[in-house]
C-alpha positions in Angstrom: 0.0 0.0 0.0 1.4 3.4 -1.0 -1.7 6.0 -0.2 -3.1 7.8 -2.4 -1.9 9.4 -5.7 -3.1 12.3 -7.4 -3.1 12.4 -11.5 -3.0 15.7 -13.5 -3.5 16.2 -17.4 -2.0 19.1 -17.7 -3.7 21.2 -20.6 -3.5 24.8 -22.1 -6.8 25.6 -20.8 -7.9 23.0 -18.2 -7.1 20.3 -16.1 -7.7 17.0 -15.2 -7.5 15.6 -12.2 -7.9 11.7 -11.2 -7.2 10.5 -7.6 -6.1 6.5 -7.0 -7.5 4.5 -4.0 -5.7 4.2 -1.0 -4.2 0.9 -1.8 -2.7 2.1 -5.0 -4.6 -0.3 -7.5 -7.6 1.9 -9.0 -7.6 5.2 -10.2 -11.0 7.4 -10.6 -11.5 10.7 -12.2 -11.8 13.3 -9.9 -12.6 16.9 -11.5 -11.7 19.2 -14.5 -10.2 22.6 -13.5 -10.3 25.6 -15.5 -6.5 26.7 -15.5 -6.9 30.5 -14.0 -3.4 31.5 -12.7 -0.4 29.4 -11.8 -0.5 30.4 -8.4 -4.7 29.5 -8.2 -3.7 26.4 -10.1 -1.0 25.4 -7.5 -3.2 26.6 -4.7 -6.2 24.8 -5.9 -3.4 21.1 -6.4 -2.1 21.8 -3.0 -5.7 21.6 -1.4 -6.8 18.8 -3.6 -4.1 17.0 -2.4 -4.7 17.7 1.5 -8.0 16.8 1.3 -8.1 13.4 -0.5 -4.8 12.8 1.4 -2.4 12.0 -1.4 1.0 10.9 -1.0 2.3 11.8 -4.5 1.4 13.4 -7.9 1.8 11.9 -11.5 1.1 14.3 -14.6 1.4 13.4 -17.9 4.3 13.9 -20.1 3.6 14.5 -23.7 5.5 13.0 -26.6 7.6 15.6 -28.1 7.5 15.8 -31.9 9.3 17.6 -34.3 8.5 21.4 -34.1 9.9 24.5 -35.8 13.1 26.2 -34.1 11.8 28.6 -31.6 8.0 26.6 -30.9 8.1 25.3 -27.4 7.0 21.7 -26.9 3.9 20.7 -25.1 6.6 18.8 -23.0 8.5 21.4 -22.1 6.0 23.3 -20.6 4.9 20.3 -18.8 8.6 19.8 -17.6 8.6 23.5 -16.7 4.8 23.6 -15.2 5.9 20.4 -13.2 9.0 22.0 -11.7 7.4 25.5 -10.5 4.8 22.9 -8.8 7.1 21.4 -7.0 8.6 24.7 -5.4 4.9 24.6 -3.7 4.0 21.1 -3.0 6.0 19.2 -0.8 4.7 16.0 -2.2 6.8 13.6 -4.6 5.8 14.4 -8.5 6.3 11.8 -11.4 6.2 12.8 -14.8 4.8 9.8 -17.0 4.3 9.3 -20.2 0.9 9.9 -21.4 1.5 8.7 -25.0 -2.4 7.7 -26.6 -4.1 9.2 -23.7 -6.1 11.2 -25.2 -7.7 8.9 -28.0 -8.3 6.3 -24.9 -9.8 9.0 -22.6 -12.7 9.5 -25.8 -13.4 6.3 -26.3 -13.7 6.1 -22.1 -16.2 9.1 -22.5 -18.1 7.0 -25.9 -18.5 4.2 -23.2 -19.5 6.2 -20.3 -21.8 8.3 -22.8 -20.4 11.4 -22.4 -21.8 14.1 -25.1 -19.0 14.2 -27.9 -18.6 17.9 -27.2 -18.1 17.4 -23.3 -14.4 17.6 -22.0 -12.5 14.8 -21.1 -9.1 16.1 -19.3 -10.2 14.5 -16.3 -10.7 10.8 -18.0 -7.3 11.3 -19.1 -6.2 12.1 -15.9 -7.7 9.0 -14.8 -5.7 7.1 -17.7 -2.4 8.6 -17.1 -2.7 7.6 -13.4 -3.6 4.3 -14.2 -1.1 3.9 -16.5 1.3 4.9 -13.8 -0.6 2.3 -10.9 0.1 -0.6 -13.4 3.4 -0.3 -14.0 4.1 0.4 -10.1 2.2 -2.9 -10.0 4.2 -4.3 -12.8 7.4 -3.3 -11.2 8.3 -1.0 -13.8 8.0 2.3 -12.2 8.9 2.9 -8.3 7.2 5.0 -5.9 8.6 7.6 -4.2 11.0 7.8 -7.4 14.3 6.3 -6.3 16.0 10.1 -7.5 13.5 12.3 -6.0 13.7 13.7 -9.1 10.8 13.4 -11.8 10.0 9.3 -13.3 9.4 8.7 -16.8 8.2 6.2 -18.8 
């Protein structure tokens, strides 16, 4: 048993959130946050995580593909979005690979019949976090990561 985990899809205009169970097996979606500020997005994580108690964060890592000189990856920013989060949350935070997350997390919302126009950050979250629970399971990831530093797949 680890506790809890929190996942974030990180997004240019939202976020998703998915929380794991206590034992560390299941992960459920949670919410979707309209990004407002970094500060009321770190405040908002920070309270999130005190109140589900979680013992760690995992956000997805975009693929990086081949972009112009001068066009910041979504990675990147993720790396960079993940780092200024840390300097707030004294929790451990994985970066994981979130690599087909999103075509998974609309085919999650076809089954759960979510209108096709409804977002779905927060069933990615849920994804990215199970993704992460798995290979824990699996014994391909560790938890806290064995650098303290961020874990990717």
């Amino acid at each position: 048993m680890i506790g809890r985990l929190l996942g974030i899809d990180h997004g240019v205009k939202r976020i998703g959130l998915a929380v794991s169970d206590p034992t560390g097996l299941v992960a459920r979606e949670l919410r979707i946050y309209t990004r407002r500020t970094r500060a009321e997005d770190f405040t908002l994580i920070a309270r999130i995580a005190q109140d589900e108690g979680v013992v760690g964060v995992i956000i997805g890592l975009p693929s990086n593909l081949d972009l112009p000189d001068g066009v910041e990856s979504q990675a990147a920013t993720v790396q960079r979005w993940a780092a200024e989060l840390r300097q707030s949350l004294p929790l451990p935070i994985v970066l994981w690979d979130e690599q087909m997350t999103s075509a998974d997390a609309a085919e999650l919302a076809r089954q759960k019949r979510r209108r096709w126009n409804e977002p779905i950050d927060d069933l990615a979250a849920r994804l990215i976090l199970q993704s992460y629970l798995d290979a824990l399971r699996d014994g391909m990831a560790t938890f806290p990561p064995l650098t303290g530093n961020e874990d990717s797949a």
